[in-house]
N, C-alpha and C positions, 0 to 999 in steps of 0.2 A: 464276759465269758462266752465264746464261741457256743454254738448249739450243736453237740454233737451226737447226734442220732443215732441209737444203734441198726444195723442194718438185718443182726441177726434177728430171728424169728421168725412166726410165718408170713406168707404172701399175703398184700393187701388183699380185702374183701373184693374191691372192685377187676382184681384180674388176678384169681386164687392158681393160675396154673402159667406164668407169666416165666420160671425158673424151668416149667419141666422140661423132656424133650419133645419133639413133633409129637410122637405117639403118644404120649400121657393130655399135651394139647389139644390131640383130636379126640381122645375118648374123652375127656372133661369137658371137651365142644357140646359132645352127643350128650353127653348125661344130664347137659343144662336146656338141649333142645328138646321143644312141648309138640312139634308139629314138623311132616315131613319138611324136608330143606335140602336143597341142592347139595351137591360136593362143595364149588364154588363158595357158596355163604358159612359152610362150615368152615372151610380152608380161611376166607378174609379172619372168621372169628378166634381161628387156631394161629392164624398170622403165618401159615405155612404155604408152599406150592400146590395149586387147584389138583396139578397131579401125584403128589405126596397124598395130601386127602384120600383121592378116589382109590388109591393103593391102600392105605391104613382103610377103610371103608368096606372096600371088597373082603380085606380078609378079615375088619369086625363082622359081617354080614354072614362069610363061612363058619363064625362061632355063636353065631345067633346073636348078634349082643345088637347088631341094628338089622334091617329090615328095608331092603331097596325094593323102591316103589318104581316100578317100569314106566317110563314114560319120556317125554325133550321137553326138557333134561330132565334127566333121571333123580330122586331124592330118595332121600333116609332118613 
């Protein structure tokens, strides 16, 4: 008998935001990150464009929800 898996349910544990879109990917990026981190590392981990990131970022940053640390390169 075939093994047929259902697919509905939630996201595995090991990449909980893997369905969402960019933006839900980079806020779930930030909410799992413990210490500032580039655009760049956020982006590889949201699996999105380095310049998507720093756009979603900027305007988390305008709503308080991260906090850009000035500096080359820049982190949040």
């Amino acid at each position: 008998m075939p093994d047929t898996a259902s697919t509905d349910g939630p996201s595995s544990f090991d990449d909980p935001f893997s369905e969402d879109d960019v933006e839900q990917r980079i806020y779930g990026t930030i909410l799992q990150t413990r210490e500032p981190t580039t655009a760049s590392a956020i982006a590889e981990r949201a699996e999105c464009d380095p310049k998507t990131a720093r756009k979603y970022l900027s305007w988390f940053g305008e709503l308080g929800i991260v906090i850009r640390h000035d500096g080359h390169p820049a982190t949040y």
